[in-house]
MISE-869561 format. One record per residue: residue in one letter; y, x, z of N, C-alpha, C, O, CB in turn. Coordinates in steps of 0.1 Angstrom, whole numbers, padded with zeros to 4 digits, always signed. Atoms other than C-alpha are relative to their C-alpha. Glycine has a CB too. Layout:
aYXZYXZYXZYXZYXZ ...
# end
This chain:
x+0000-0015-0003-0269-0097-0339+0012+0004+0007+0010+0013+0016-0001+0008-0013 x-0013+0000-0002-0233-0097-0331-0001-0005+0017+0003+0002+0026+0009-0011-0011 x+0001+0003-0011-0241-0115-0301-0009+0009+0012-0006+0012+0024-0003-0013-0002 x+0010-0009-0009-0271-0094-0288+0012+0014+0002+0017+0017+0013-0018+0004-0010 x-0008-0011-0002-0248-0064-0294+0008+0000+0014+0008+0009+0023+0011+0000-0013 x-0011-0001-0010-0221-0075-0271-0007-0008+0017+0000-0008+0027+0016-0009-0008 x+0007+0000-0008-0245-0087-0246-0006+0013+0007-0008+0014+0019-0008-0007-0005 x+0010-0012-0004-0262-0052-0242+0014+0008+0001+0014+0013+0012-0012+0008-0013 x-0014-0007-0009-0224-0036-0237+0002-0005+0015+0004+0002+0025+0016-0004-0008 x-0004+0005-0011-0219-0061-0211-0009+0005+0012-0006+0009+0023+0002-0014-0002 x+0010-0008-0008-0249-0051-0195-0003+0014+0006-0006+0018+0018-0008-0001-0005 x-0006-0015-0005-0242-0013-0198+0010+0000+0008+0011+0008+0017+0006+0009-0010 x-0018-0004-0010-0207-0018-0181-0007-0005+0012-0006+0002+0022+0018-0012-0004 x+0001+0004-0018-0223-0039-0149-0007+0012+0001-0003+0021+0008-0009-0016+0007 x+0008-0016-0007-0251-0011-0148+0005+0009+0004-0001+0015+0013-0007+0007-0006 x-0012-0014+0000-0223+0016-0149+0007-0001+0015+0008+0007+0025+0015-0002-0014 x-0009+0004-0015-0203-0004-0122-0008+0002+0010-0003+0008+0020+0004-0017+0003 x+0007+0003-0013-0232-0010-0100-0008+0019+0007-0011+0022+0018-0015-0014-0006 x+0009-0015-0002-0248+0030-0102+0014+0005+0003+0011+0012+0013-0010+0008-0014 x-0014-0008-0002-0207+0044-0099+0001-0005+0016+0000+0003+0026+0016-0005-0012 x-0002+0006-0013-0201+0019-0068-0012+0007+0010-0010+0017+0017-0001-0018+0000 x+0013-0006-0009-0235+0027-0050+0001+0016+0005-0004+0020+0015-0014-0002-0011 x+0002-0016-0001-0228+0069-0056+0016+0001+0009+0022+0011+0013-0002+0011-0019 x-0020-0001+0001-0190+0062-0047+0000+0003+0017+0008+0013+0019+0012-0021-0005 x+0006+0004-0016-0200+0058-0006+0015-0008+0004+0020-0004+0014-0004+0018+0013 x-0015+0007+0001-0165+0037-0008+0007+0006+0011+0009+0000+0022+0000-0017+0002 x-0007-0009+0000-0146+0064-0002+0013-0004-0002+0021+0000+0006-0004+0008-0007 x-0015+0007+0007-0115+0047-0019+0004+0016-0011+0012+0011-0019+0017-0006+0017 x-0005-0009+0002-0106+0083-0034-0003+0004-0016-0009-0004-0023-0004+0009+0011 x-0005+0002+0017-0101+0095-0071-0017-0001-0005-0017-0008-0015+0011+0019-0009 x+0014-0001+0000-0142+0098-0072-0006-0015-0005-0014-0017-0014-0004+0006+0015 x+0005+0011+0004-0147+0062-0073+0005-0011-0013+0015-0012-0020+0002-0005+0011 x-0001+0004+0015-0152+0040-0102+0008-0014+0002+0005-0022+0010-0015-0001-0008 x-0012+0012+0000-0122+0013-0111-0002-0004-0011-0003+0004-0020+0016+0003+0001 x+0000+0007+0009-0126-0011-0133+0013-0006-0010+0013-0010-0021-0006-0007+0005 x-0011+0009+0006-0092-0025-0140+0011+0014-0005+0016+0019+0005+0008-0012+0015 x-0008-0006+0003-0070+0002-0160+0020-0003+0009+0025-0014+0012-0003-0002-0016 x-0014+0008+0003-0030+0008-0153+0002-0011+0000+0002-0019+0009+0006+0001-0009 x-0004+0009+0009-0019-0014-0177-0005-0011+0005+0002-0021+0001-0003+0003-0014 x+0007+0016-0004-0039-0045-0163+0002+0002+0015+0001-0009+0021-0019-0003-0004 x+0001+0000-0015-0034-0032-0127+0019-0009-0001+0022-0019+0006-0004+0020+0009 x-0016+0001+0004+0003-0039-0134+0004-0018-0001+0012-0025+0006+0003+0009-0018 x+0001+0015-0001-0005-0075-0150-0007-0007+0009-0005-0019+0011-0004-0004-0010 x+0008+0005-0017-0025-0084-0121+0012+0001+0008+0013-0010+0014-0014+0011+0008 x-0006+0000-0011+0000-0077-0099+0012-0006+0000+0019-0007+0011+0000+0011+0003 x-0013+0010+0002+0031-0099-0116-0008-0015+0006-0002-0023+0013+0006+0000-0019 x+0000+0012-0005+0006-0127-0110-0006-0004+0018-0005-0015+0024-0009-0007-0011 x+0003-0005-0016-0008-0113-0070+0015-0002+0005+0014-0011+0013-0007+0018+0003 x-0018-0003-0004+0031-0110-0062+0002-0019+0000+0006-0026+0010+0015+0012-0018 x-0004+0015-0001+0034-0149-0070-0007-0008+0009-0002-0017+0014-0001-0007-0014 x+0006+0007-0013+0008-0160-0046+0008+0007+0011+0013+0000+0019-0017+0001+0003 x-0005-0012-0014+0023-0130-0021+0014-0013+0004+0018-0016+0016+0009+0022-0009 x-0016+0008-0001+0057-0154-0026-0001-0011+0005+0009-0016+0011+0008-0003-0012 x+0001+0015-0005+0040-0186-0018-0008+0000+0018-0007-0007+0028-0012-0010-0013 x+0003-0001-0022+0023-0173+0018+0009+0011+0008+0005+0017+0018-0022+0007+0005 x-0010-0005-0009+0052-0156+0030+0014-0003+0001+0021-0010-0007+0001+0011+0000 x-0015+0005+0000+0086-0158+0042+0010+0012+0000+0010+0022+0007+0004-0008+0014 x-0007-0015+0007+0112-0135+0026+0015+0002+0012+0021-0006+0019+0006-0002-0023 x-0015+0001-0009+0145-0122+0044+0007+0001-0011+0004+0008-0021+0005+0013+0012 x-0010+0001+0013+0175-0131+0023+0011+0006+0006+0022+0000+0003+0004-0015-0006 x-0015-0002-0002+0202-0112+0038-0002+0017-0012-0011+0026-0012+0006+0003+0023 x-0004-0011+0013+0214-0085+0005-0004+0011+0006-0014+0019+0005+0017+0003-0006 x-0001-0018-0012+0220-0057+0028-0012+0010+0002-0013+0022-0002+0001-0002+0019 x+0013-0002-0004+0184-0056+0041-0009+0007-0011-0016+0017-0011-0005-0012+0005 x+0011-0002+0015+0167-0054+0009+0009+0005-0007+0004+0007-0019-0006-0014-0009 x-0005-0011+0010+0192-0034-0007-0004+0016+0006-0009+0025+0001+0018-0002-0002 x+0007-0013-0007+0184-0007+0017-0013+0005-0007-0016+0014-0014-0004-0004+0014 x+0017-0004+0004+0145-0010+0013+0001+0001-0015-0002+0011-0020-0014-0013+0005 x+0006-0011+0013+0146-0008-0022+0008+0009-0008+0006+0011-0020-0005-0008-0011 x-0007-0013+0001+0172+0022-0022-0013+0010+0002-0016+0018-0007+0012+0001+0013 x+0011-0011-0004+0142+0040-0001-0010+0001-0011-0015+0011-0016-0007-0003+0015 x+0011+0002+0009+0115+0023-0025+0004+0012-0013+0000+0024-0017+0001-0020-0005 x-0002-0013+0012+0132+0038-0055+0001+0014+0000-0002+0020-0010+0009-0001-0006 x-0003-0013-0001+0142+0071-0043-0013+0006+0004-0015+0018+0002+0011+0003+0009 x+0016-0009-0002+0102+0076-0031-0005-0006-0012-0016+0000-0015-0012-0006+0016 x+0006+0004+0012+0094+0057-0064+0002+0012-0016-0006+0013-0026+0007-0016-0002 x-0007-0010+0004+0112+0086-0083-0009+0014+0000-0010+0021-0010+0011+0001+0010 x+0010-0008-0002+0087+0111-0069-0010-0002+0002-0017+0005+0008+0000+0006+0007 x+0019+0000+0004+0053+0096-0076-0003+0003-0015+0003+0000-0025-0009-0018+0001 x+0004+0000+0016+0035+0108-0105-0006-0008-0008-0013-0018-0007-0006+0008-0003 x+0004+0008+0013+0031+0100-0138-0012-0008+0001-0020-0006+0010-0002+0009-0012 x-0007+0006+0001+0026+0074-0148+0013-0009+0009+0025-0012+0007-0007-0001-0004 x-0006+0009-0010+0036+0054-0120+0016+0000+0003+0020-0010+0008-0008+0003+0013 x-0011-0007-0002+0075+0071-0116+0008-0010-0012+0019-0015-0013-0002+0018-0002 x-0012+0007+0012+0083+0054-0150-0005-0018-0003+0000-0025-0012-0002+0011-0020 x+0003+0012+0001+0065+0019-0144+0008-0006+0013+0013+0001+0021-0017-0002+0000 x-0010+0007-0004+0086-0013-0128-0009+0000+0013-0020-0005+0013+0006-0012-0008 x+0004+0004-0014+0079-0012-0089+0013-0013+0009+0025-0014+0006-0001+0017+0008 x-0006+0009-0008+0093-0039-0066+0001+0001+0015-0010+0005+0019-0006-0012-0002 x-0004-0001-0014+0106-0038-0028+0003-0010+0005+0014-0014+0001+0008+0007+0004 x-0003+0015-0004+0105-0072-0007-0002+0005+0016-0011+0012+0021-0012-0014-0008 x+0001+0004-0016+0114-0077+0032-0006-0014+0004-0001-0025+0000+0014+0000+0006 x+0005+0011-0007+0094-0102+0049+0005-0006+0009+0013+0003+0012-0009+0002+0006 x-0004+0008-0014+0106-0123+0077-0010-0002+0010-0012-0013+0014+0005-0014-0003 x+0013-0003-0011+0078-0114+0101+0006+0010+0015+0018+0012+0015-0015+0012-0010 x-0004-0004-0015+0085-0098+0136-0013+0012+0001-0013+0023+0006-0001-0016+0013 x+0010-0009-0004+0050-0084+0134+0002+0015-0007+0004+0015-0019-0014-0007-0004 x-0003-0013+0007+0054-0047+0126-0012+0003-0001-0021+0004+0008+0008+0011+0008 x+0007+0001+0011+0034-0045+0092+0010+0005-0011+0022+0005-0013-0006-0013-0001 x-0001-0007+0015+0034-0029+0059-0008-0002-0013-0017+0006-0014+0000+0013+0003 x+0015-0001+0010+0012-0036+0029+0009-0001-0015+0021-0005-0017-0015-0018+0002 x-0008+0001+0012+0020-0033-0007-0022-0005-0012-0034-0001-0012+0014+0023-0004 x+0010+0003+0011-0006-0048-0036-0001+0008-0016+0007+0017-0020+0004-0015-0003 x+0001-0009+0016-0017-0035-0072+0014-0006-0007+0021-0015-0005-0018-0005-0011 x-0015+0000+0005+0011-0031-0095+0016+0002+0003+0026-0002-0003+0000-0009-0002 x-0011-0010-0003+0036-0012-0077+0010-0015+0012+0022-0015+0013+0010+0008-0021 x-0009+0010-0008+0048-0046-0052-0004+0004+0014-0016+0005+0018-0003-0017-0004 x+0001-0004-0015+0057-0034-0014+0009-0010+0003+0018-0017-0002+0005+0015+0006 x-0001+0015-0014+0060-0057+0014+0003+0007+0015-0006+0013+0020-0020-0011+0003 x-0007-0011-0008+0080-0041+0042+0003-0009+0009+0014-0014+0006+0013+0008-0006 x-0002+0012-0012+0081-0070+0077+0018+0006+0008+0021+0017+0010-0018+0003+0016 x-0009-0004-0009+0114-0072+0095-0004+0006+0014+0004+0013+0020+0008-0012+0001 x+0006-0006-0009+0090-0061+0124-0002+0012+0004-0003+0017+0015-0008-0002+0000 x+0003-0014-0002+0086-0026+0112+0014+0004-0002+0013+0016-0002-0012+0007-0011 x-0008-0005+0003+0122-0020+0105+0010-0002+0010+0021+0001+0007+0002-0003-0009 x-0004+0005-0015+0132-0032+0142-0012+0011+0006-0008+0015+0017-0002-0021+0004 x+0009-0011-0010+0104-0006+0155+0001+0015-0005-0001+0025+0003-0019-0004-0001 x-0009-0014+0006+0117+0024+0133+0004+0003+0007+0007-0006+0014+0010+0002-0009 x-0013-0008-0013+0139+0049+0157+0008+0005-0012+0019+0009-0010-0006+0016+0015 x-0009-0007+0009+0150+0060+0121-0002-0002-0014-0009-0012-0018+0000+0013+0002 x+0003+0004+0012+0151+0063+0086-0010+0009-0009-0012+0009-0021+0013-0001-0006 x+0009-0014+0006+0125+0094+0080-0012-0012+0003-0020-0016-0005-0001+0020+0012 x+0010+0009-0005+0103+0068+0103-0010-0011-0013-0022-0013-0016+0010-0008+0011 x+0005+0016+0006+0101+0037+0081-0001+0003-0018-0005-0005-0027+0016-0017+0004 x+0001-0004+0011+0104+0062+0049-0018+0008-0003-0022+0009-0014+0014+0009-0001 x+0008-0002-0003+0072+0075+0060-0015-0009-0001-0026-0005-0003+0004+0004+0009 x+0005+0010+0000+0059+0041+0063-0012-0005-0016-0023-0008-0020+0012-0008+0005 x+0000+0005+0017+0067+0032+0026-0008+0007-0006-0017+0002-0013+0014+0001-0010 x+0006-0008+0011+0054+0062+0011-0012+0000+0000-0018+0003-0010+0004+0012-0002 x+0017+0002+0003+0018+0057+0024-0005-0010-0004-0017-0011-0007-0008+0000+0009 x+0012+0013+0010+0014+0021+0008+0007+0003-0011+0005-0006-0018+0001-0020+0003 x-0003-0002+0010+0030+0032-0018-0012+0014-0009-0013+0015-0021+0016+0002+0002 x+0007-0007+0003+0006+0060-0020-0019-0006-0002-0026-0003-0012+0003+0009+0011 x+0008+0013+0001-0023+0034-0016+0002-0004-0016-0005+0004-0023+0007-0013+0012 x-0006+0002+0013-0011+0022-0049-0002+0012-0012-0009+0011-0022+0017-0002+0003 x-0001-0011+0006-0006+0056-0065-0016+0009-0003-0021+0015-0012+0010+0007+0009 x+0016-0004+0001-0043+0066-0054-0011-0008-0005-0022-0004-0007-0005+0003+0013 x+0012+0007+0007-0055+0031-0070-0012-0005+0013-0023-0009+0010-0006+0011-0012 x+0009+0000-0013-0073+0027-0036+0000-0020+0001-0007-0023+0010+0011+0011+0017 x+0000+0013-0002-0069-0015-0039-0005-0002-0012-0016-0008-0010+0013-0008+0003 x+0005+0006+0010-0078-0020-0071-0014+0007+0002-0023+0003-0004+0008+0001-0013 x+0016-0004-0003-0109+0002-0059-0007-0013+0004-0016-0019-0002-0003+0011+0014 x+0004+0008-0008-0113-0022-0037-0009-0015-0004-0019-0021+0000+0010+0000+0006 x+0001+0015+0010-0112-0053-0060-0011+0001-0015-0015-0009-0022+0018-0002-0007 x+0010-0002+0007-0136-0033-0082-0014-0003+0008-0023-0010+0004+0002+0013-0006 x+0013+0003-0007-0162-0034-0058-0001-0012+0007-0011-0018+0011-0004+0010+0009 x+0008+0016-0003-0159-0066-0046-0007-0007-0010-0018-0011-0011+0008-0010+0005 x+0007+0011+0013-0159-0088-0078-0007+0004-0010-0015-0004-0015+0009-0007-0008 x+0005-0005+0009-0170-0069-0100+0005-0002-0017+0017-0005-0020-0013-0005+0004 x-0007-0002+0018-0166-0068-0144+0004-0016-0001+0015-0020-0002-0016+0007-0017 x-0006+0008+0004-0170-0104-0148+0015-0007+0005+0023-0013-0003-0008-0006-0002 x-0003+0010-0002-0152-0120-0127+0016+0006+0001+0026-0001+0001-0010-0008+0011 x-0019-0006+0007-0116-0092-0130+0003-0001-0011+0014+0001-0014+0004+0015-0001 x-0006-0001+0012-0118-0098-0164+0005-0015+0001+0012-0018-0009-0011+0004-0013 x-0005+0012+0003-0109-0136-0156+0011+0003+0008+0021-0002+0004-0008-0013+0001 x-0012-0001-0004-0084-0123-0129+0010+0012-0011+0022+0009-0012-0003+0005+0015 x-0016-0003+0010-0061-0102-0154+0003-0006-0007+0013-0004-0013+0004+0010-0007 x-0008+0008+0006-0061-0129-0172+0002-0014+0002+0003-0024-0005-0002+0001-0011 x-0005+0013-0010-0052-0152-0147-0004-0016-0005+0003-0026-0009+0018+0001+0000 x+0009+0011+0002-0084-0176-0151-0006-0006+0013-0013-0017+0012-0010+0005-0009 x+0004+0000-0011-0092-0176-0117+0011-0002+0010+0012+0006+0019-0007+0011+0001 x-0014-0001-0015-0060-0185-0093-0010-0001+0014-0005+0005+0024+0015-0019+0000 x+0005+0003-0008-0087-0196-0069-0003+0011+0007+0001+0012+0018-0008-0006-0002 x-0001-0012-0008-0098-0159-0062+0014+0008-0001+0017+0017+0007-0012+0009-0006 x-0014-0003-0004-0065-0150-0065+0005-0001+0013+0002+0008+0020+0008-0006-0008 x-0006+0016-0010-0049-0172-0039-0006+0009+0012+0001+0013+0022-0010-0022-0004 x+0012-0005-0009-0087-0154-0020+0007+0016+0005+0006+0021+0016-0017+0001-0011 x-0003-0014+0001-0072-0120-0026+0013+0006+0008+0013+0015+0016+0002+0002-0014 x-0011-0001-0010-0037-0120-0013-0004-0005+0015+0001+0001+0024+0013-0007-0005 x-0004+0004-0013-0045-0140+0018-0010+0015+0007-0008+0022+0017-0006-0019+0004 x+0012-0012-0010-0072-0112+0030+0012+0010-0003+0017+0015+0007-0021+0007-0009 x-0011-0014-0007-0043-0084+0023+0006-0002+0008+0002+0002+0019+0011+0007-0006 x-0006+0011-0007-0015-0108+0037-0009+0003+0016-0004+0009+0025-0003-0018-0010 x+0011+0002-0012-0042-0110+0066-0005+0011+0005-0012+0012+0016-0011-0008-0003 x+0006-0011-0003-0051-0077+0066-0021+0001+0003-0028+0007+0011+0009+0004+0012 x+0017+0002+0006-0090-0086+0053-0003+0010-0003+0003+0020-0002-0004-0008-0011 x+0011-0011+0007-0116-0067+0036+0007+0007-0010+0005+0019-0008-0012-0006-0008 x-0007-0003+0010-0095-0061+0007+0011+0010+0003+0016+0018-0005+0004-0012-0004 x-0015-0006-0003-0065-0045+0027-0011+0014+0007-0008+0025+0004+0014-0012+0015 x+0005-0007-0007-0088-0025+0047-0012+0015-0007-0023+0013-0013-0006-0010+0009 x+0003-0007+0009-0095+0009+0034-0011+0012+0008-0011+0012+0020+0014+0005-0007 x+0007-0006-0001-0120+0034+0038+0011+0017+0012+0023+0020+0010-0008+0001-0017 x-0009-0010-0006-0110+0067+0067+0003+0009-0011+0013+0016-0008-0004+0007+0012 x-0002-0009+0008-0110+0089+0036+0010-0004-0008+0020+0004-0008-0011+0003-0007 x-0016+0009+0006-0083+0064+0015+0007+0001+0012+0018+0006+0009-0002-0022-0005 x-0016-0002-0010-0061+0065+0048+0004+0014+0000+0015+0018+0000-0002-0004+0017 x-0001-0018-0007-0064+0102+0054+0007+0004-0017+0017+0011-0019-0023+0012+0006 x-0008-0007+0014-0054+0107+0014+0013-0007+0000+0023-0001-0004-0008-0003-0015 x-0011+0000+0002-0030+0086+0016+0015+0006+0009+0026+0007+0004-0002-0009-0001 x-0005-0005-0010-0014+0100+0046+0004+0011-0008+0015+0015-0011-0008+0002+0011 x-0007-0017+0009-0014+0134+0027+0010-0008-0011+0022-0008-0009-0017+0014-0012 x-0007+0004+0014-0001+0117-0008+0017-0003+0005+0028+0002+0003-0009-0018-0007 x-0018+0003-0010+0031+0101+0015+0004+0012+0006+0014+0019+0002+0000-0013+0017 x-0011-0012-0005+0041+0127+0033-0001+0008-0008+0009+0014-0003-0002+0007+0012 x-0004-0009+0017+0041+0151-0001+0011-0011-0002+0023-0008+0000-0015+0000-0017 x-0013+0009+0010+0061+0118-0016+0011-0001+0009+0022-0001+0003-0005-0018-0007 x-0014+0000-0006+0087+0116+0012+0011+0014+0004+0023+0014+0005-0003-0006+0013 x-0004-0010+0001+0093+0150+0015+0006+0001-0014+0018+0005-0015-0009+0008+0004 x-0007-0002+0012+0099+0152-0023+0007-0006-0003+0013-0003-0013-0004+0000-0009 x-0010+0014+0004+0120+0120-0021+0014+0011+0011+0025+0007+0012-0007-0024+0009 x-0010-0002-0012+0140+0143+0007-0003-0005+0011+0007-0004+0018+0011-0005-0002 x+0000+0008-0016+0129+0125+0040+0000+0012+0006+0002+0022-0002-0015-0010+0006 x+0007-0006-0010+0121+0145+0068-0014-0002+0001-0017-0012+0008+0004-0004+0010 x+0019+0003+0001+0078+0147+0064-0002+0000+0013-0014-0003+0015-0012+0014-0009 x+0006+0005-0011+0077+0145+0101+0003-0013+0004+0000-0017+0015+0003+0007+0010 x+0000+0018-0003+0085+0108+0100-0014-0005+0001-0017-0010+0012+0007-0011-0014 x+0014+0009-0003+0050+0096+0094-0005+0004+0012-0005-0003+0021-0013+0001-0011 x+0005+0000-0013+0037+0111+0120+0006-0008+0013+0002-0018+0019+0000+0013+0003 x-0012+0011-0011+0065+0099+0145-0003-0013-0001-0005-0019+0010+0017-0001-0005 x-0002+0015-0002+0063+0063+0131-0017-0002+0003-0021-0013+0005+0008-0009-0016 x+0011+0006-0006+0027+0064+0141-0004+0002+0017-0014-0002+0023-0011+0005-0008 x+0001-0001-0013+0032+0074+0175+0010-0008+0009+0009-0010+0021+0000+0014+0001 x-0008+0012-0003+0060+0049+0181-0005-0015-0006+0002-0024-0003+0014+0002-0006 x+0011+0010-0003+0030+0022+0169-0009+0004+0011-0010-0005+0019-0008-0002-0012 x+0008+0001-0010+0007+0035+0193+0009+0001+0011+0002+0006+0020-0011+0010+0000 x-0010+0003-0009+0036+0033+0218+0006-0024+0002+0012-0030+0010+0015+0013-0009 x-0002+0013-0002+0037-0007+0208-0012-0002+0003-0014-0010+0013+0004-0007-0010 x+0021+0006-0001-0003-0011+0209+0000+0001+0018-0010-0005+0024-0019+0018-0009 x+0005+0002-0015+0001-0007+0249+0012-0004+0004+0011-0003+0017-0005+0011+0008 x-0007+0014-0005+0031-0030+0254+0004-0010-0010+0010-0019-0005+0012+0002+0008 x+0002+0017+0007+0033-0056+0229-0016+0003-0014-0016+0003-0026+0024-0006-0013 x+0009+0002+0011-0003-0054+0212-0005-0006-0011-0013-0002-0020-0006+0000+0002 x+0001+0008+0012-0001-0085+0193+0007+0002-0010+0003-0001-0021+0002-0011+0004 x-0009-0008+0007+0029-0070+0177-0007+0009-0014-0003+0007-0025+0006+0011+0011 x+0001-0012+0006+0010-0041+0159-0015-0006-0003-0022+0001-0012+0002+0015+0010 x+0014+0000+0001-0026-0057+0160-0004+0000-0016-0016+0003-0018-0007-0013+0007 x+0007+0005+0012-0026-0064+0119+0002+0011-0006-0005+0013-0016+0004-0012-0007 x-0002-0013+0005-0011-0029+0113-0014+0009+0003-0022+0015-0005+0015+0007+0007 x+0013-0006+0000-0039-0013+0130-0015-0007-0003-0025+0000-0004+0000+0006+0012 x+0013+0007+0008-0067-0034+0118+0003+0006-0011-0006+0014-0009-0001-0018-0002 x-0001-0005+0011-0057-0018+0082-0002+0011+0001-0010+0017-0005+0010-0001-0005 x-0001-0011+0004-0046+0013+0095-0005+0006+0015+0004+0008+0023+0013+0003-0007 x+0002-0007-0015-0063+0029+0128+0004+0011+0001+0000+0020-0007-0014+0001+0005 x-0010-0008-0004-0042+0051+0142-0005+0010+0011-0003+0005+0022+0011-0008+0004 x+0008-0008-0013-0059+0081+0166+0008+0010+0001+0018+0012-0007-0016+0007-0003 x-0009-0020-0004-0044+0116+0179-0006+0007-0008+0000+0017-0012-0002+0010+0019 x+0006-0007+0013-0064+0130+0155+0010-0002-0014+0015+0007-0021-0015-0007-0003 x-0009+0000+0016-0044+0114+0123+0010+0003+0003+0017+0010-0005+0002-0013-0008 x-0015-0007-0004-0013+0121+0142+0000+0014-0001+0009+0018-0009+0004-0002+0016 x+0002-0013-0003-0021+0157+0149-0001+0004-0015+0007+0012-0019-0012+0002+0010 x+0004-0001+0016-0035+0157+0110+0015+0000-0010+0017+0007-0020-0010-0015-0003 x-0013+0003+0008+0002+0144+0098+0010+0011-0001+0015+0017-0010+0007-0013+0005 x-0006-0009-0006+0020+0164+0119-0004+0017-0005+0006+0024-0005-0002-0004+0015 x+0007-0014+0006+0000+0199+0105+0006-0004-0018+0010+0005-0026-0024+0001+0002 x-0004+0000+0016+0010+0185+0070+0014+0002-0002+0018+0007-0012-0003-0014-0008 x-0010+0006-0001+0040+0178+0075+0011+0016+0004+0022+0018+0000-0004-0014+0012 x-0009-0007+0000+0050+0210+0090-0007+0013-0008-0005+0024-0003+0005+0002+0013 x+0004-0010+0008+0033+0233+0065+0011-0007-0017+0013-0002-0028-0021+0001+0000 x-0010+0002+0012+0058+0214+0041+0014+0006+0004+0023+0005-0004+0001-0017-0003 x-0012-0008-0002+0086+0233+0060+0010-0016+0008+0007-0027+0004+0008+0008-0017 x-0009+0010-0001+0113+0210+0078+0013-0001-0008+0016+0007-0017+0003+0001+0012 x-0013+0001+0012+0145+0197+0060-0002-0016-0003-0012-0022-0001-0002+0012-0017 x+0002+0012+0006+0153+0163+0047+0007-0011+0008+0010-0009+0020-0014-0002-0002 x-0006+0011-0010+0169+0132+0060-0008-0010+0011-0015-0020+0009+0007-0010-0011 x+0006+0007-0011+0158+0120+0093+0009-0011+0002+0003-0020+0008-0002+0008+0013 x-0007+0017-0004+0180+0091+0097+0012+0003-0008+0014+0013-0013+0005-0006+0019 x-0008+0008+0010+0208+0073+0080+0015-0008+0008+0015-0007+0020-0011-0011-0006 x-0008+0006-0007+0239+0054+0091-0005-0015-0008-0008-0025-0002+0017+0006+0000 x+0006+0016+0007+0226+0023+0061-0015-0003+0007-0018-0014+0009-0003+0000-0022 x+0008+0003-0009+0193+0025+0079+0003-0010+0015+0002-0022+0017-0004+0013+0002 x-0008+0008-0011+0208+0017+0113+0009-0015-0002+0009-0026+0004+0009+0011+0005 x-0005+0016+0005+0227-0010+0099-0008-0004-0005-0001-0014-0006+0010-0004-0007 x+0009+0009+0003+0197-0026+0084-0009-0005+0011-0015-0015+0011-0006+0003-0009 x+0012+0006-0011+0176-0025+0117+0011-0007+0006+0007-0018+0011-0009+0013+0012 x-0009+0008-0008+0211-0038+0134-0002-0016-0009-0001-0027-0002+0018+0008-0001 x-0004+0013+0005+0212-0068+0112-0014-0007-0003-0014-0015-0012+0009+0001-0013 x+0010+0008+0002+0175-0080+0114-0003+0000+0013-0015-0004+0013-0009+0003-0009 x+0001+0000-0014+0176-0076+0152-0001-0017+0008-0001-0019+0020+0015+0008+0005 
# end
């Protein structure tokens, strides 16, 4: 009996998953149904971070990464609850390609590429706060709900599966299916960051800026920027969109830095 019981839950939950996903129009936005709580998004993401470590190459100069996760924390500060009081992480890449991605469980991934294409520090603070908003909106672990579905996350949080693991980072890493979010998940997160940089203090006209100094790379070095905009397509429309947010938040806030500038000097 015991067994039929928990057979006919398991069956309610995929039915649940499959009728929520289907109504969801994968939207990525608070509407759609997630399977993986917090609390498990969190443990998922200590063991996503350990493949993240084995297909990339980190920058080890202090400086660099003391910076980024100065900004990290000070925009980590102003996300809400929970997320404000759970452990987030800030890692520089050794990549050239100017890119940004951060995974479930509060881990950002910040390319020496995009911190060499910054003109500032509102710029690349702008950057952070939309994958970090990504994160905050749960918009990846959407993602990871509708691919795999109940059974097969319940063997990834408890890291039974390295194989789709391993599957999972390389498509963000790569800017795959997984990384690639719905225009309604970009467009919120766009709003969510520029709220969180402004409340961290930035200047809220950074995002916009740093997307118009990518579409300023997309037509002379395109290979440069191609994995950023595969994630994140970038139009005069979302510009125009950032830029209206951005100044209905009032101006004020730190547009650049003198430790900024010395971090883009020293990964040059």
């Amino acid at each position: 009996m015991k067994k039929r019981s928990t057979a006919l839950v398991a069956v309610a939950l995929v039915t649940l998953f499959s009728v929520q996903c289907g109504s969801s129009g994968g939207g990525g936005g608070v509407k759609d149904f997630n399977l993986i709580s917090i609390d498990e998004e969190w443990q998922l993401g200590q063991q996503l971070s350990q493949e993240v470590a084995s297909q990339v190459r980190f920058n080890t100069d202090p400086a660099v990464n003391a910076y980024i996760q100065q900004i990290g924390n000070r925009l980590r500060e102003r996300t809400p609850a929970p997320f404000n009081t759970l452990p987030w992480t800030f890692q520089v890449v050794q990549d050239d390609n100017i890119n940004a991605f951060a995974i479930p469980g509060g881990h950002v991934y910040v390319n020496t590429g995009l911190i060499k294409a910054a003109e500032n520090a509102s710029e690349l603070a702008g950057v952070m706060g939309h994958e970090m908003s990504h994160v905050t909106a749960r918009h990846t672990t959407e993602q990871i709900s509708r691919e795999y579905g109940l059974s097969i996350l319940a063997g990834l949080v408890l890291g039974q599966n390295p194989g789709q693991l391993q599957q999972i980072v390389a498509q963000i890493v790569a800017g795959g299916a997984i990384a690639r979010f719905s225009r309604e998940a970009e467009a919120e997160a766009d709003e969510l960051g520029i709220r969180l940089m402004h409340d961290a203090g930035y200047d809220p006209r950074g995002m916009a800026a740093m997307f118009r100094v990518l579409l300023a790379h997309q037509q002379s070095e395109p290979s440069r920027v191609e994995q950023f905009f595969a994630t994140h397509p970038t139009t005069e429309s979302r510009i125009r969109d950032a830029e209206a947010r951005a100044q209905q938040l009032g101006p004020g806030g730190v547009t650049d830095e003198p430790a900024f500038q010395d971090a883009r000097r020293r990964v040059q």
